[in-house]
C-alpha positions as CSV (number, residue, x, y, z in Angstrom):
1,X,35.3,-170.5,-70.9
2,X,37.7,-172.6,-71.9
3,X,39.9,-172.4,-75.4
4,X,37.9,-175.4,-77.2
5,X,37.8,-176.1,-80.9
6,X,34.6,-177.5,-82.4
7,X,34.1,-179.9,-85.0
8,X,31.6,-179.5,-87.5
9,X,28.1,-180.7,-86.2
10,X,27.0,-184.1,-86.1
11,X,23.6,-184.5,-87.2
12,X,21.3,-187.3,-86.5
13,X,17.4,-187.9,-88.1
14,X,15.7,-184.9,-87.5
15,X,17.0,-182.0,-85.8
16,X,19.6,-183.8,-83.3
17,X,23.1,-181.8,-84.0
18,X,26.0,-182.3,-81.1
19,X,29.2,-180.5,-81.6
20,X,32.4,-182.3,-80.0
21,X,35.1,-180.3,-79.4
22,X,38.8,-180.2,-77.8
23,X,40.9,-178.2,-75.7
24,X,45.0,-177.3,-75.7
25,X,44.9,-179.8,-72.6
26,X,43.7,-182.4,-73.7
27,X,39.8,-182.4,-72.5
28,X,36.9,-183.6,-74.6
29,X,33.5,-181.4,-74.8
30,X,30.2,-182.2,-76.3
31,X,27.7,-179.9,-76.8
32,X,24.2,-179.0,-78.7
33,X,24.6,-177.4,-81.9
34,X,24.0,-173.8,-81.4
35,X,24.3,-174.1,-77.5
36,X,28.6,-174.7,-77.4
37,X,27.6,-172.2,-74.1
38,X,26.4,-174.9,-72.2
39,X,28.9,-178.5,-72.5
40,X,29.5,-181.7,-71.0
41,X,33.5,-182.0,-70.3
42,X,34.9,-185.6,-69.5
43,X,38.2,-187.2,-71.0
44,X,38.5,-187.6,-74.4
45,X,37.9,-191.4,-74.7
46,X,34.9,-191.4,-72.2
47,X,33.3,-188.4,-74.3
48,X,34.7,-191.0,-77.6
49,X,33.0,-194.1,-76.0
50,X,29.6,-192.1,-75.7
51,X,29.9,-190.7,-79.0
52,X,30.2,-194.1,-80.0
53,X,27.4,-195.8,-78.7
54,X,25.1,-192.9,-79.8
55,X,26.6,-193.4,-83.7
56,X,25.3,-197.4,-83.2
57,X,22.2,-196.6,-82.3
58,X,22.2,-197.8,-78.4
59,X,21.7,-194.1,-77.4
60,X,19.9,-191.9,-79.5
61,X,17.2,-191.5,-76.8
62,X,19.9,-188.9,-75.0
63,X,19.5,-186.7,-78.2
């Protein structure tokens, strides 16, 4: 597993919690709260621009 560092859950209505986290080299992961096993990895602005669109509401149905 990679070196990542996690931010402090995000927490939507109800029990939705992602984590988002970084590595030394620059990736972006995104995980379930409680889960960091188990992670998407993309860049850091495609993991941003997701992140982005769930926060404005045009995809909470993926949490």
């Amino acid at each position: 597993m990679p070196d990542i560092t996690w931010e402090e859950p995000f927490c939507s209505e109800g029990n939705n919690c992602f984590r988002l986290g970084t590595d030394p080299t620059g990736n972006a992961y995104i995980a379930i709260a409680g889960h960091e096993d188990t992670y998407l990895t993309d860049t850091r602005e495609a993991l941003r621009t997701l992140i982005r669109d769930i926060k404005a509401g045009k995809a909470d149905h993926l949490l």
